[in-house]
LODOKE-857494 format. One record per residue: residue number from 0; y, z, x of N, C-alpha, C in turn; chain. Coordinates in steps of 0.001 Angstrom, whole numbers, plus 500000, padded with zeros to 6 digits. Each point is the difference from the previous one (the first is absolute). Layout:
<recs>
(rec NUM,(Y,Z,X),(Y,Z,X),(Y,Z,X),"A") ...
</recs>
This chain:
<recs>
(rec 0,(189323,601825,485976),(498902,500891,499673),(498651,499307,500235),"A") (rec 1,(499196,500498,500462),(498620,499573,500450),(499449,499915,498859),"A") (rec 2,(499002,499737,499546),(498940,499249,498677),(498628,499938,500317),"A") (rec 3,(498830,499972,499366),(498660,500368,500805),(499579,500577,499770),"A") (rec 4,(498514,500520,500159),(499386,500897,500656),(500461,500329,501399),"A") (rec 5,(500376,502045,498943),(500110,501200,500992),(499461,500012,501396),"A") (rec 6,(500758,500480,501051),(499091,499595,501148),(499315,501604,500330),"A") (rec 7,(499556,500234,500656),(499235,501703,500197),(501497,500358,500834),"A") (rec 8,(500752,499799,500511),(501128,501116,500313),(500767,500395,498744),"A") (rec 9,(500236,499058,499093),(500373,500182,499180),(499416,500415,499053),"A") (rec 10,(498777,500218,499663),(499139,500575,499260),(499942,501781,500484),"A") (rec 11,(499891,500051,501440),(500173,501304,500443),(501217,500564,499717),"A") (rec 12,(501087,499419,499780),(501314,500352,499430),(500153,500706,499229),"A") (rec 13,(499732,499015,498908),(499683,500372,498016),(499312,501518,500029),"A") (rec 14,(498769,499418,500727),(499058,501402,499481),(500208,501292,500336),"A") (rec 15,(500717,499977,501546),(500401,501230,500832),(501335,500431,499059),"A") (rec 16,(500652,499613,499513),(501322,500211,499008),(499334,500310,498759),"A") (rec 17,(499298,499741,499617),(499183,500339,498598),(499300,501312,499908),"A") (rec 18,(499157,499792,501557),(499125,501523,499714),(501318,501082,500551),"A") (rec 19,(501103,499433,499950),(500620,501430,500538),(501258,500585,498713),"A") (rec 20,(500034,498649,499124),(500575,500613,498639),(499051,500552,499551),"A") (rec 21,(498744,500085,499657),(499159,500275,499161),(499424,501375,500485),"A") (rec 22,(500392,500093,501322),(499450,501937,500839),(501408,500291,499079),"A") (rec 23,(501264,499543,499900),(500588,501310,499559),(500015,500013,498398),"A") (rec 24,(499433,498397,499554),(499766,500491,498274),(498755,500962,499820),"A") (rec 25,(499054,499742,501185),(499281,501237,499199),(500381,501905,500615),"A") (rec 26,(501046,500230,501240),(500732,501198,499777),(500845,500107,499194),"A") (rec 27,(500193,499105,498947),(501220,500317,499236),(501313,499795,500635),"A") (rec 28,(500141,499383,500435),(501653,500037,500842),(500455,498794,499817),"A") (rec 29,(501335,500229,499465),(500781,498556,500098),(500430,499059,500853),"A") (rec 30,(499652,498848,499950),(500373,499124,500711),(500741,498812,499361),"A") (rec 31,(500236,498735,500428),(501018,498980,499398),(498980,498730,500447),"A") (rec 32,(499391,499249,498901),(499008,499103,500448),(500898,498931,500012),"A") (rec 33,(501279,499991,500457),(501081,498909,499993),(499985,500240,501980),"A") (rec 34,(500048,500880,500281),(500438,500594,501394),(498912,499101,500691),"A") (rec 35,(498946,500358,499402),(498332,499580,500512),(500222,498687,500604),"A") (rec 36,(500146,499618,498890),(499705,498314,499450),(501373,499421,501134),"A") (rec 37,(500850,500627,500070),(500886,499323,501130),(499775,499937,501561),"A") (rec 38,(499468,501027,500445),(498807,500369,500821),(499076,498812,500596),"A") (rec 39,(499922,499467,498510),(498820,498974,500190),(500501,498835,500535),"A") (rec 40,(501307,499783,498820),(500604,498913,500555),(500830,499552,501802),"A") (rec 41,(500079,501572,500354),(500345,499941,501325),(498951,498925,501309),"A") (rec 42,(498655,500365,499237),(499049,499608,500818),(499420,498769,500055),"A") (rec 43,(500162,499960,498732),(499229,498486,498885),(501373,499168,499580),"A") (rec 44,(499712,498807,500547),(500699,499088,499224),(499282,499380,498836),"A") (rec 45,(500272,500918,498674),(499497,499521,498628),(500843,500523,499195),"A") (rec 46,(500180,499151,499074),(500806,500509,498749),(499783,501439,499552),"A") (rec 47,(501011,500622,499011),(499936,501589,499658),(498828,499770,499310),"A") (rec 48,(499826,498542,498639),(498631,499775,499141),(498635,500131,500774),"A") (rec 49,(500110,499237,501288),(499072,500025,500364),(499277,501362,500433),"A") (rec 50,(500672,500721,500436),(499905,501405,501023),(499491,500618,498658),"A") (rec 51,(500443,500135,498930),(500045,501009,498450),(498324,499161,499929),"A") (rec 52,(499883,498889,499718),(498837,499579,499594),(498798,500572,500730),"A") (rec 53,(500164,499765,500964),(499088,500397,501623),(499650,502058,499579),"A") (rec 54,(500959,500760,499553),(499612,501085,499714),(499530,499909,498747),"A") (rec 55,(499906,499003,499455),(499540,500560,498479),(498395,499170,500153),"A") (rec 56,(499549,499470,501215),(498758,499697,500671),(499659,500624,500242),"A") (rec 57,(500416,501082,500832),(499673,501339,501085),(499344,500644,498424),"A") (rec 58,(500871,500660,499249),(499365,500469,498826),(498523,499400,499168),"A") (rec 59,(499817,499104,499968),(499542,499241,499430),(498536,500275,500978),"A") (rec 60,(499946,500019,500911),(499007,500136,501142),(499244,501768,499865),"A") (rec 61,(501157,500489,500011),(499837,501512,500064),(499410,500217,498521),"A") (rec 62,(500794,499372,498839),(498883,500271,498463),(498669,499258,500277),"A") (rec 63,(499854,498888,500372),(498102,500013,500272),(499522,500822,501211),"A") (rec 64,(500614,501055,500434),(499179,501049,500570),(499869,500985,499677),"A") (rec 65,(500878,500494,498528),(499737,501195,499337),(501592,500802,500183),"A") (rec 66,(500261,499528,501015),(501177,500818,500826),(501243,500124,498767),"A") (rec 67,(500961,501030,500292),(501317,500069,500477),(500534,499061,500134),"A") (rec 68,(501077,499525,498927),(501632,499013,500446),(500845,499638,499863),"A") (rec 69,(500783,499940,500308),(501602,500204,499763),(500383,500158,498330),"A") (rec 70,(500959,500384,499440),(500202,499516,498532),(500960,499036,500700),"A") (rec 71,(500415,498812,498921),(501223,499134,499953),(498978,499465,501196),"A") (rec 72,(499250,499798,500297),(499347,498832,500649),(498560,499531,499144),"A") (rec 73,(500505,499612,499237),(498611,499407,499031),(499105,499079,500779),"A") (rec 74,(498344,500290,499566),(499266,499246,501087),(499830,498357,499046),"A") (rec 75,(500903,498862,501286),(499256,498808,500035),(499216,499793,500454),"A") (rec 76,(499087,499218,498994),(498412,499702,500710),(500096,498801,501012),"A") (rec 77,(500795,499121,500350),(500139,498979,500499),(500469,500132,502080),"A") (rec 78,(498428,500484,500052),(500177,500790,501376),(499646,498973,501182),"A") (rec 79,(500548,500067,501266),(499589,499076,500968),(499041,500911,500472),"A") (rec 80,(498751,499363,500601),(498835,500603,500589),(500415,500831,501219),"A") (rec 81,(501168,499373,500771),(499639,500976,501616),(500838,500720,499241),"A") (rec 82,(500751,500534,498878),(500686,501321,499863),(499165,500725,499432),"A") (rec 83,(499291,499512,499127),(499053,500741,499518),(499196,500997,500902),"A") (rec 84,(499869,499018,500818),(498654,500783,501345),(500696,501386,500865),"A") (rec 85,(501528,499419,500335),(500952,500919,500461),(500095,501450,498884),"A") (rec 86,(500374,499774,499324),(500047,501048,498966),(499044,501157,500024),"A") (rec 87,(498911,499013,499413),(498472,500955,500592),(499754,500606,501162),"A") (rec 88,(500265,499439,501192),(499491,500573,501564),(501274,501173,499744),"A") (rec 89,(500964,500156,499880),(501208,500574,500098),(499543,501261,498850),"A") (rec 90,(499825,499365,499226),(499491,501407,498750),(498683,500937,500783),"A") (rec 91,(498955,499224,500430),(498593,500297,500293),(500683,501061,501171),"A") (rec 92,(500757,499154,501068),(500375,501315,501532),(500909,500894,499480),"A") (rec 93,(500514,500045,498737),(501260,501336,499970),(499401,500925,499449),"A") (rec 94,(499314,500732,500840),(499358,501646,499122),(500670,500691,499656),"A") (rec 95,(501759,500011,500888),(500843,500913,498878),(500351,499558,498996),"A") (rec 96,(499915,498898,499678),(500789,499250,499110),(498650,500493,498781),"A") (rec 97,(499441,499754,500412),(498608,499781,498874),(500131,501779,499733),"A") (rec 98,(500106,501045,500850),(499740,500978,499375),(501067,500412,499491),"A") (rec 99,(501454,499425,500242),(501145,500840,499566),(500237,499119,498072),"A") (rec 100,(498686,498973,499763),(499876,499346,499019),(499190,500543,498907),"A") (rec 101,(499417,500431,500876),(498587,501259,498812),(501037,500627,499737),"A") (rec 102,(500388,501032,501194),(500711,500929,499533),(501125,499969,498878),"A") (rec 103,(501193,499055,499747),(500257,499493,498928),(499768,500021,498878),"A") (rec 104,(498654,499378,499841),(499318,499845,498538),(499052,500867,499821),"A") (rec 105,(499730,501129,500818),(499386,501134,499701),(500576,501419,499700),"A") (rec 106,(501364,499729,500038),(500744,501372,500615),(500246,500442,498457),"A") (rec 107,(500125,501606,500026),(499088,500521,498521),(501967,500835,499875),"A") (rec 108,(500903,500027,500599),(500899,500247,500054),(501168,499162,499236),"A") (rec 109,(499858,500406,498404),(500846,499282,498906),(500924,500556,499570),"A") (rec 110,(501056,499449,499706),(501134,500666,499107),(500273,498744,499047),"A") (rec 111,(499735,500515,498843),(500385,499821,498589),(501256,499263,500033),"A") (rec 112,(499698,498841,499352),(501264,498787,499998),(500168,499641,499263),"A") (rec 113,(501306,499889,499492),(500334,498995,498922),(499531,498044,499322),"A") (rec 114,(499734,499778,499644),(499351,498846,500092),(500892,498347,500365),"A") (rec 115,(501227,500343,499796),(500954,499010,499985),(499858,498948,499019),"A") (rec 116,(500585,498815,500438),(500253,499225,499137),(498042,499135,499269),"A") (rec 117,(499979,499386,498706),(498958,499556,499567),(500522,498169,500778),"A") (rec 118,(498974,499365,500183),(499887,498908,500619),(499091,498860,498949),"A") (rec 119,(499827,498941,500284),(498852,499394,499774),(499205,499600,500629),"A") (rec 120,(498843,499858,499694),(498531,499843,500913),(500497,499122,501239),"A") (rec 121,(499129,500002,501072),(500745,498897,500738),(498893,499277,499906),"A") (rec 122,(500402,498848,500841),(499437,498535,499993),(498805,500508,501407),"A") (rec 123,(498995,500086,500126),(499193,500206,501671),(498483,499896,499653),"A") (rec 124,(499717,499317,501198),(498698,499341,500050),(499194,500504,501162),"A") (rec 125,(498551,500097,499719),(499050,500337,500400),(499653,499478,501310),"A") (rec 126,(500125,500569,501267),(499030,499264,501076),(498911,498984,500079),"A") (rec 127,(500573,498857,500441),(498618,498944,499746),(498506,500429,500368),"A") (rec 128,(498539,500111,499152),(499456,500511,500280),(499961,501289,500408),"A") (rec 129,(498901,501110,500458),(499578,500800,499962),(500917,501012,501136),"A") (rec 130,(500716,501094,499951),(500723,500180,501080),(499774,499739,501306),"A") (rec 131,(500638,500175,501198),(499647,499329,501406),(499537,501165,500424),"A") (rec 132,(499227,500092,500993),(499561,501200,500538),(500417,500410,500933),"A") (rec 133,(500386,500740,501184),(500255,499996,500981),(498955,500983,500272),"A") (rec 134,(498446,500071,500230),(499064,500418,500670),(499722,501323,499517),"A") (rec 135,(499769,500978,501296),(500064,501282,499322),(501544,501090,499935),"A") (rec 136,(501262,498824,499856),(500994,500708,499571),(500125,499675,498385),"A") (rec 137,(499238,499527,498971),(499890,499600,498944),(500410,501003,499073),"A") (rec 138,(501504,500545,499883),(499931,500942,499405),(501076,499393,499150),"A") (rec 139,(500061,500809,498531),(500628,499206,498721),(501214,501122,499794),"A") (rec 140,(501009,499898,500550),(501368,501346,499649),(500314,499830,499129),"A") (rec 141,(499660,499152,499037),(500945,499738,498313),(498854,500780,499253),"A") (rec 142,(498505,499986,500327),(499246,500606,499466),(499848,501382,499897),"A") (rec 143,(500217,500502,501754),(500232,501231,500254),(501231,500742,499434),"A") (rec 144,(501324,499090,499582),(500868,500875,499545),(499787,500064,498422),"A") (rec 145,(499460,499215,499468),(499536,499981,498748),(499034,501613,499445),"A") (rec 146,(499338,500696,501258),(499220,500662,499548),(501006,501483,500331),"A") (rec 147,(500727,499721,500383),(501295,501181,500638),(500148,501054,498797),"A") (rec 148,(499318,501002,499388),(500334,500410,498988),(501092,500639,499801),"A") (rec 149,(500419,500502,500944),(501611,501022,500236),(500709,498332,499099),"A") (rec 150,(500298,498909,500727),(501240,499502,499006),(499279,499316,499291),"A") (rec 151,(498791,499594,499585),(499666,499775,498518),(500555,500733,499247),"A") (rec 152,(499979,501728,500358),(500252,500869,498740),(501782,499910,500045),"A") (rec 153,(500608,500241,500812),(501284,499638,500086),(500370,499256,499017),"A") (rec 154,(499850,498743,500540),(499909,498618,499358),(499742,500219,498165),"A") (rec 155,(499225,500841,499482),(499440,500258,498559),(500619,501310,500026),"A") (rec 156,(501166,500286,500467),(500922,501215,499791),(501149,499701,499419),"A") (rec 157,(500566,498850,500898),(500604,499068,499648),(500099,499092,499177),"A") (rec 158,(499242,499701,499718),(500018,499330,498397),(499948,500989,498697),"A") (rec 159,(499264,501074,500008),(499959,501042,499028),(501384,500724,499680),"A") (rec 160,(500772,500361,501295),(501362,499806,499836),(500897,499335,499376),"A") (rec 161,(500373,498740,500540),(500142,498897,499645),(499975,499844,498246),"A") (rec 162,(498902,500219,499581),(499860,499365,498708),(500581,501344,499246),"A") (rec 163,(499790,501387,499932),(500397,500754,499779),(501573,499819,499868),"A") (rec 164,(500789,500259,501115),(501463,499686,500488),(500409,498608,498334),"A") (rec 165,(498975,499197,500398),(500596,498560,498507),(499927,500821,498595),"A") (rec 166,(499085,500575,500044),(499734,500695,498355),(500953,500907,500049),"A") (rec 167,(500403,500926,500918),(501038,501125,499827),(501450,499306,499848),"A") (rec 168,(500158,499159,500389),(501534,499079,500365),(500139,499757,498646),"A") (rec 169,(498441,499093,499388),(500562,499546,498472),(499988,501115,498708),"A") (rec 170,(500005,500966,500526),(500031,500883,499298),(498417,500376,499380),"A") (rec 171,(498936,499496,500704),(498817,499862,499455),(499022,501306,500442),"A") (rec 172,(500446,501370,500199),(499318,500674,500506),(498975,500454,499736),"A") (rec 173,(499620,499934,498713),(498625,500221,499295),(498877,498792,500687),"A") (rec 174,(500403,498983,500606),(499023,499122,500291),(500531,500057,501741),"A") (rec 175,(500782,500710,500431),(499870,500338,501688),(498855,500940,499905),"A") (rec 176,(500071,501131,499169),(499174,501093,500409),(498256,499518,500015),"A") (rec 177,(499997,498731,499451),(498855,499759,499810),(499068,498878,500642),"A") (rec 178,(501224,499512,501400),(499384,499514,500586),(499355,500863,500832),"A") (rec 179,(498278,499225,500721),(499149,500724,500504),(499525,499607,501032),"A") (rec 180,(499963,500845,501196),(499448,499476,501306),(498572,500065,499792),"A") (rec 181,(499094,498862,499760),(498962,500264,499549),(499132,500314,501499),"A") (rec 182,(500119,499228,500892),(499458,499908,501215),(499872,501924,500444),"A") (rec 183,(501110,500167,500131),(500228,501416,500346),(499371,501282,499278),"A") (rec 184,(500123,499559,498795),(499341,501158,499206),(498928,500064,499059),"A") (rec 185,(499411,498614,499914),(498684,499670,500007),(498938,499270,500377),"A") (rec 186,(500213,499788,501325),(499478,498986,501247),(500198,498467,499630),"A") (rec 187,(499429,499616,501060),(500337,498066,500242),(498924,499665,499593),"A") (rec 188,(499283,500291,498864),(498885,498974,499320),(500211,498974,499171),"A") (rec 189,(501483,500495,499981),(500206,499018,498557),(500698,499115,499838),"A") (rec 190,(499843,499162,501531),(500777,498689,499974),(501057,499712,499940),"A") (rec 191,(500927,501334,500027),(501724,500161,499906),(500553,501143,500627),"A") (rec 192,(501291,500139,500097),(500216,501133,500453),(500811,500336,499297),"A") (rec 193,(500954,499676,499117),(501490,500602,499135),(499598,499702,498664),"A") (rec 194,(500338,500695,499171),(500066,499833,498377),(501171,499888,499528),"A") (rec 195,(500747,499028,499195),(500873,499988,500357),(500560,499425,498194),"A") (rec 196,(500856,499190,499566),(500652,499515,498944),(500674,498548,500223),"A") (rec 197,(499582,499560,499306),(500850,498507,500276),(501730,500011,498959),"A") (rec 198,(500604,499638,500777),(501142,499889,499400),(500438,501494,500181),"A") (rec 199,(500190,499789,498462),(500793,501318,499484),(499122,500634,498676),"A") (rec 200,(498350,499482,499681),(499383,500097,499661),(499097,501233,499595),"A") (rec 201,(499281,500109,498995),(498758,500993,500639),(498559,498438,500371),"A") (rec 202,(500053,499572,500190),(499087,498715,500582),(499824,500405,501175),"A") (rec 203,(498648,500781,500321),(499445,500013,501765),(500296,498955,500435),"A") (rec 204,(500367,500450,501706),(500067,498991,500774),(498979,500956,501178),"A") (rec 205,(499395,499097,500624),(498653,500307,500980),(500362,499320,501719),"A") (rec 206,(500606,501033,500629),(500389,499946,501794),(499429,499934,500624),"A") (rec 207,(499657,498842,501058),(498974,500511,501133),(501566,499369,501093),"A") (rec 208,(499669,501132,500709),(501650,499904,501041),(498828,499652,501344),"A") (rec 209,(500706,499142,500345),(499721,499167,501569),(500843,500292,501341),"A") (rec 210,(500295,500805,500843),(500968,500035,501065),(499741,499965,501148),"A") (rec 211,(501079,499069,500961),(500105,499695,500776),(501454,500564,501008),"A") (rec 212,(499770,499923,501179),(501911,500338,500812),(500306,498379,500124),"A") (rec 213,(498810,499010,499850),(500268,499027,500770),(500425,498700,498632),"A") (rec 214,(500086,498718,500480),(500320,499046,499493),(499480,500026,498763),"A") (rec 215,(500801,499227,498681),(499268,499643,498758),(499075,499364,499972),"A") (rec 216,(499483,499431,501062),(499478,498845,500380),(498177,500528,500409),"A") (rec 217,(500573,501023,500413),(498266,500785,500092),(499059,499809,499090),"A") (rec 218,(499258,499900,500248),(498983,500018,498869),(499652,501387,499637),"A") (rec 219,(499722,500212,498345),(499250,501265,499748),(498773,500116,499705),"A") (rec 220,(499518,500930,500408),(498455,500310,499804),(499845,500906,498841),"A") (rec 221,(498737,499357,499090),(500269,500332,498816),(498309,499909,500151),"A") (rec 222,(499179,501320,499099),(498898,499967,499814),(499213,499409,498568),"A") (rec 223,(499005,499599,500190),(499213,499775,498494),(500523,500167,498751),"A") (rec 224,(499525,501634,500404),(500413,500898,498507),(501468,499880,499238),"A") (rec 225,(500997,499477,501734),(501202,499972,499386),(500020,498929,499040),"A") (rec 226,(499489,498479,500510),(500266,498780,499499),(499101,500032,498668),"A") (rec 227,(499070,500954,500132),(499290,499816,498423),(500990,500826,498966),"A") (rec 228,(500888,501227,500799),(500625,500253,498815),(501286,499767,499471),"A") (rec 229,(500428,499067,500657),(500887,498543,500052),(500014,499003,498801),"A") (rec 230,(498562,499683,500196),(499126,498948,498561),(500033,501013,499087),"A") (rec 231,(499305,501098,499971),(499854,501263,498771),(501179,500123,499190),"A") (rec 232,(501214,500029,501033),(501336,500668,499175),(500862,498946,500146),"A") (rec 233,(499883,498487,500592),(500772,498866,499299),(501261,500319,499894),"A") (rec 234,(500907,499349,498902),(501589,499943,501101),(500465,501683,499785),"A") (rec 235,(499211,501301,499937),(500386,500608,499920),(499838,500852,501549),"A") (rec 236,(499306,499489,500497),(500026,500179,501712),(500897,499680,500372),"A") (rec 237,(500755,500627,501631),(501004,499641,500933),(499547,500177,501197),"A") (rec 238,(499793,499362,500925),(499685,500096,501712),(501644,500015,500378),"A") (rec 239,(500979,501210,500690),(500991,499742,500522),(499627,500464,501348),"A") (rec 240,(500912,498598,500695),(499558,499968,501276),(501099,500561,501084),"A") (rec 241,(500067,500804,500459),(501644,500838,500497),(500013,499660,501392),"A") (rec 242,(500851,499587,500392),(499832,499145,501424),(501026,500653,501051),"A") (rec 243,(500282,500076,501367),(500740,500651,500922),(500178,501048,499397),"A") (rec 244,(499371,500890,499569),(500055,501539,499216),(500276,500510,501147),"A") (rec 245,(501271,501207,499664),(501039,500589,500808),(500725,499681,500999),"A") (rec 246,(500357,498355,499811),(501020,499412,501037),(501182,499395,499154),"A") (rec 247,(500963,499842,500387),(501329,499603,499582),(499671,498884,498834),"A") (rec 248,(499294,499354,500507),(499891,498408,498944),(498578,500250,499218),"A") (rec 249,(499742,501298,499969),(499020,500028,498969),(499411,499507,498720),"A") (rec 250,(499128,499537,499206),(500339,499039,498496),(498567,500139,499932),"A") (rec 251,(499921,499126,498431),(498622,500008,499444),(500009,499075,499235),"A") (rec 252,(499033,499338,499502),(499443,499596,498960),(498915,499804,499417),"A") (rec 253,(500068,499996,498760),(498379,499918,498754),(499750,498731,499801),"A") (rec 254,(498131,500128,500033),(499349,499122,499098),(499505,500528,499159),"A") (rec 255,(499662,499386,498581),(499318,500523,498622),(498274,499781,500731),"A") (rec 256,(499556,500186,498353),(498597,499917,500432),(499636,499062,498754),"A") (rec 257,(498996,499250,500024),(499209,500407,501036),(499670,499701,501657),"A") (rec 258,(499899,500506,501208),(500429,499152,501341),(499276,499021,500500),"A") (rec 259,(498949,499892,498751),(499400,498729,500227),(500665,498638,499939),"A") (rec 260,(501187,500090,498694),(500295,499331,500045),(501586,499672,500694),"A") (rec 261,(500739,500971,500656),(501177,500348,500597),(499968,500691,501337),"A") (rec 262,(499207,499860,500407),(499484,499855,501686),(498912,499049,500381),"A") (rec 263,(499983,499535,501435),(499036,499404,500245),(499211,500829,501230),"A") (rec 264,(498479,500671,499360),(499493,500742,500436),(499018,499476,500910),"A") (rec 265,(499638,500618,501388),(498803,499362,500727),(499358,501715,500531),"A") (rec 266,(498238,499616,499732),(499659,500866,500386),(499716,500757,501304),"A") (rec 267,(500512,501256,500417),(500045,499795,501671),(498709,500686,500634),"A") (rec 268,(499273,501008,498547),(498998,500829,500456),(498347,499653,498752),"A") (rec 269,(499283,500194,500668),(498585,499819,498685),(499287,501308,500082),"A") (rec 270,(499305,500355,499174),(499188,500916,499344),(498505,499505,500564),"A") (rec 271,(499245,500596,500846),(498769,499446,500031),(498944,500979,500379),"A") (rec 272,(498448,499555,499416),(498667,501053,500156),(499413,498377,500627),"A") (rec 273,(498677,500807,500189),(499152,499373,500752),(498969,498978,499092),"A") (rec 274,(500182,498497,500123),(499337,499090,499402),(498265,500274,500226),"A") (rec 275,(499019,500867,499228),(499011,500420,500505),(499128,498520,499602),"A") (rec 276,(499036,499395,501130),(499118,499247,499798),(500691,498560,500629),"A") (rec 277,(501227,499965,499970),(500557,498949,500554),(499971,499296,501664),"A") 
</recs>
């Protein structure tokens, strides 16, 4: 097995096999990232580790551009420069790729999913410094699907369900009927979206539901008002974060509040008027 720095045929390898699992993760269509990855090995003399590592670079490249990427390829930050550069030129020339990527995380076409299994937070870290730019293709798809309201509301359908379904099971129906889609039926001012019960309780519990189709690993975008009413309502807040919503391996998991102190928040947008006299 060869050892080293990747050479650019082999870098063109990886990436051309990467962007072509990732056209059919974002049509939805199954594929076998075992099939891929053998593919690779046909071409590349490198270990299966190595080849797995090398895509979980490719990812890693594509999250400091905002982009789309694989799940089960978590991004390592520990990137060689000419792949890096490859990645980018390859992202920057694929206009279908880039638009069949909006389209994805814009598409307002939801069906109501079960939430699957609860998880724990995962372990994932922030892009060194400020995201990378790639010019005037600088566009943020984790942001854009964040604002997707069709499966936000899904997503907070699904949990209202969900918690309902637990209170009716335990025989608790006086406290199903009383959970409340607050978002829905008395707008998103109020820093949550579900009203809900802890336990088996009458003790509010306070929802702000987060969803994604894509990796746990996404980051969520979470506003001000939310994180102030996070601190306000203390461990009686829940941020659940619902991840590959409506795919086979669907799952979720909660942080309490406040998310100041159970997330690590960076600000991505500012509030600004005009410094008069300055």
């Amino acid at each position: 097995m060869v050892s080293g720095p990747w050479s650019d045929d082999e870098i063109g390898v990886i990436v051309d096999v990467y962007f072509r699992m990732l056209t059919l993760e974002l049509a939805g269509e199954n594929y076998t990232k075992t099939e891929f990855r053998r593919e690779v090995e046909r071409d590349v003399d490198r270990s299966s580790g190595a080849i797995e590592y090398k895509f979980n670079n490719v990812s890693a490249v594509l999250d400091e551009l905002g982009a789309v990427w694989i799940p089960g390829y978590k991004p390592l930050r520990n990137v060689q420069d000419r792949l890096r550069t490859v990645v980018r030129e390859r992202f920057e020339a694929d206009s279908d790729l880039r638009s069949f990527m909006l389209k994805a995380v814009a598409d307002g076409d939801v069906a109501r999913s079960d939430l699957g299994a609860e998880v724990d937070p995962p372990a994932a870290d922030w892009p060194a410094g400020r995201r990378a730019s790639v010019g005037v293709l600088d566009i943020n798809f984790a942001a854009i699907e964040s604002s997707n309201r069709a499966l936000g509301l899904a997503g907070e359908e699904s949990v209202v369900s969900a918690e309902r379904e637990r209170f009716t099971a335990a025989g608790r129906e006086d406290l199903a009927a009383e959970v409340r889609h607050v978002s829905a039926l008395d707008g998103d001012g109020l820093g949550y979206d579900v009203r809900s019960f802890q336990g088996l309780t009458d003790e509010p519990v306070f929802i702000e539901v987060k969803t994604t189709r894509y990796g746990k690993e996404v980051p969520f975008y979470i506003s001000g008002n939310e994180v102030e009413a996070s601190i306000e309502l203390g461990p009686a807040y829940r941020l659940w974060r619902l991840y590959r919503y409506g795919k086979p391996d669907t799952g979720y998991y909660r942080l309490p509040g406040p998310l100041t102190k159970h997330a690590r928040l960076r600000p991505d947008t500012y509030r600004g008027l005009p410094s008069v006299g300055s």
